[in-house]
C-alpha positions as CSV (number, residue, x, y, z in Angstrom):
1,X,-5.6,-4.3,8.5
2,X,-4.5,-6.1,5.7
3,X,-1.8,-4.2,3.3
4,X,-1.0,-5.0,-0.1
5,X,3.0,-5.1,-0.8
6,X,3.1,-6.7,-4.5
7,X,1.2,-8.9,-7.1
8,X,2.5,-11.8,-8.7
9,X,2.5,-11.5,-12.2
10,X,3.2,-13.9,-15.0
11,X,6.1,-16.3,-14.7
12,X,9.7,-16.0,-16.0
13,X,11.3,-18.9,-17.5
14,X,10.9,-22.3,-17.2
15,X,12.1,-22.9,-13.5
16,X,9.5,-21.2,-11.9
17,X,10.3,-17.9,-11.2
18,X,7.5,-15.1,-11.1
19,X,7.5,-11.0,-11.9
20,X,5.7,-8.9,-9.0
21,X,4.3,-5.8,-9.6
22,X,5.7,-3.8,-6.4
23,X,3.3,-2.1,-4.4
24,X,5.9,-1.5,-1.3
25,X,8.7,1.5,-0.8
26,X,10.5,-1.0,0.6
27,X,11.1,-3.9,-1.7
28,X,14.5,-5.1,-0.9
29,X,13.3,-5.5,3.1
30,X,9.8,-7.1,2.1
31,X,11.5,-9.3,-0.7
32,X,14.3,-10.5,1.1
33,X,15.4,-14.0,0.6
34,X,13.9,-15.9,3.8
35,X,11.2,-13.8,3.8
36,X,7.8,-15.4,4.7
37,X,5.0,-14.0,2.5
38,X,1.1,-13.6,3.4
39,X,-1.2,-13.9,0.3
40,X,-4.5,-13.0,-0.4
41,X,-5.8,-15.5,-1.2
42,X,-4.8,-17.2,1.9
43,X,-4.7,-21.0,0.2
44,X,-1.8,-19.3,-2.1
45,X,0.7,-19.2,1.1
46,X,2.0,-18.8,3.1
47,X,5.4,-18.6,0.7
48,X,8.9,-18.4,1.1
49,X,11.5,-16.0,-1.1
50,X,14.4,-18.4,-2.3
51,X,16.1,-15.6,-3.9
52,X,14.7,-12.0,-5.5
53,X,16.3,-9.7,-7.9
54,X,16.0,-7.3,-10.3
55,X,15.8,-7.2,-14.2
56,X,14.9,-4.4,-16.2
57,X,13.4,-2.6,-13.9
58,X,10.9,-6.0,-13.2
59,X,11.3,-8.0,-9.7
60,X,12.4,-11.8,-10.6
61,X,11.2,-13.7,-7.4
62,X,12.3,-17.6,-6.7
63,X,9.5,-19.1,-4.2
64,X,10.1,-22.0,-2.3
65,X,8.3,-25.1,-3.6
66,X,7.7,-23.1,-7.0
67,X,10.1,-24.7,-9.5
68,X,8.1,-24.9,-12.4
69,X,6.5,-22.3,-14.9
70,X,2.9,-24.0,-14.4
71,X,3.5,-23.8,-10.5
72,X,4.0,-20.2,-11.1
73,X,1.4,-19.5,-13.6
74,X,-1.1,-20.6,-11.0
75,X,0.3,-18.3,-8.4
76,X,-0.3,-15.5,-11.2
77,X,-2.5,-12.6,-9.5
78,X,-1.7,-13.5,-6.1
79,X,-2.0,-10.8,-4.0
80,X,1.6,-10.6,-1.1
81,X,0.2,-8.7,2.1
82,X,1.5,-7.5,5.5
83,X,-0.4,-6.7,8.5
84,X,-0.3,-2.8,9.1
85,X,0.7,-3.2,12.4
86,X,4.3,-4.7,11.2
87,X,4.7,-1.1,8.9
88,X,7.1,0.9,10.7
89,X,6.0,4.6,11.7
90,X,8.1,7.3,9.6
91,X,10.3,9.6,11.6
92,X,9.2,12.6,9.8
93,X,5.9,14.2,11.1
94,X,4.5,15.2,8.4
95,X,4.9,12.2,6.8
96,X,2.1,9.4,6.8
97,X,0.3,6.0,5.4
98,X,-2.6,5.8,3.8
99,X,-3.9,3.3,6.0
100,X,-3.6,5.9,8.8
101,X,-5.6,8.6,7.2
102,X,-8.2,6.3,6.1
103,X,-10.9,6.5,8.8
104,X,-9.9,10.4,9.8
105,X,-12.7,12.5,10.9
106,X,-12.7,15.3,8.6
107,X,-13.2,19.1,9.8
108,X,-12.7,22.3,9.2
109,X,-10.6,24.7,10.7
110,X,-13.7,26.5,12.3
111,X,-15.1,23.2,13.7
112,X,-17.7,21.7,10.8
113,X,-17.4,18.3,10.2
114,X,-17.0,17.4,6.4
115,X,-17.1,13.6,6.3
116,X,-14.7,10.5,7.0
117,X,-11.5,10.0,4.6
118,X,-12.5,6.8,2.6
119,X,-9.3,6.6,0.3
120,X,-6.0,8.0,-0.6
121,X,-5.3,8.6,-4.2
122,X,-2.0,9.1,-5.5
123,X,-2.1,11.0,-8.9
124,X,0.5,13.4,-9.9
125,X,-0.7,14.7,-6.3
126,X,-1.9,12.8,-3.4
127,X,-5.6,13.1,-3.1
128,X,-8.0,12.7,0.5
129,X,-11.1,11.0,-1.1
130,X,-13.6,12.0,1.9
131,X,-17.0,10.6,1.6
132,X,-17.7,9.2,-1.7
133,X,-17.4,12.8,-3.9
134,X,-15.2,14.9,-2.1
135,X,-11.2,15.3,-3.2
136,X,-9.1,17.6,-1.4
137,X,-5.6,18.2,-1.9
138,X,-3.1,16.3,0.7
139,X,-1.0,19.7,0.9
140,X,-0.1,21.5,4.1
141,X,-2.1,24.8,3.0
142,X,-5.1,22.7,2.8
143,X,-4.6,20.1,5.8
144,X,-3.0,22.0,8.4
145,X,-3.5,19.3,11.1
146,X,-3.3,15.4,11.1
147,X,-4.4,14.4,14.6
148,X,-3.9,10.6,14.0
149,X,-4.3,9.8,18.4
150,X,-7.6,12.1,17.9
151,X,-8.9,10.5,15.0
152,X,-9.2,13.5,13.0
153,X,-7.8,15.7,10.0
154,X,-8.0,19.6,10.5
155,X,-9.2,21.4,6.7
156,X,-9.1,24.8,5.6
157,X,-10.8,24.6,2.3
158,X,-10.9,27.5,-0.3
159,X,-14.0,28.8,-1.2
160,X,-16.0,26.3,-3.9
161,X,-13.6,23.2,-2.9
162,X,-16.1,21.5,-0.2
């Protein structure tokens, strides 16, 4: 599976440097000068980070081949992905990636199954989308178990929630 770290924005300067909009915890090990990027498209790359740093809160990035600001105005909206498999599992076990919940078998705690997690939102409070209408609270009160070798997700929903 396919994961999206950053965007390429507009450019910066003349010399064809380009913002990205980071979509990574991780930028200084997925920015990192040397650093071979996949893009989405896949005609867009693959591309090299010259150099990478920050200004005003905004990621500068120097490609290699990009030295102009029309060679980086058509890069503008370039997707930069990884392949899921290259993400790193977190030490902490309650601690997980969205692209491991998504495709959970949701049940309750009493053995109903609810539906299939289809998203992970990320609004003030992370969010199991399950279905196409159903949003439960990714809290430990609510989701007791996350059986990712079993495929599943364990919920005790209050009344009204499901």
């Amino acid at each position: 599976m396919q994961l999206v770290v950053g965007r390429i924005g507009r450019p910066h300067g003349v010399r064809g440097e380009v913002t990205v909009e980071v979509r990574t915890d991780d930028p200084e090990l997925r920015f990192a000068p040397g650093s071979s990027l996949t893009t989405d498209p896949a005609s867009a790359g693959p591309l090299l980070v010259e150099s990478a740093r920050w200004h005003k809160g905004i990621l500068l990035m120097r490609l290699e081949g990009v030295s102009s600001r029309e060679a980086a105005e058509d890069l503008r909206g370039t997707m930069l992905v990884i392949d899921s498999a290259d993400v790193v599992p977190s030490d902490d076990p309650d601690e997980f990636h969205d692209h491991q919940l998504i495709g959970l078998t949701v049940v309750t705690v009493s053995g109903e199954t609810v539906g299939e997690v289809t998203d992970v939102l990320h609004h003030g409070q992370d969010l199991l989308v399950v279905g196409e209408d159903v949003y439960i609270p990714f809290v430990k009160a609510l989701v007791p178990e996350v059986d990712l070798a079993g495929g599943r997700l364990v919920v005790d929903p209050p009344e009204g929630l499901l």
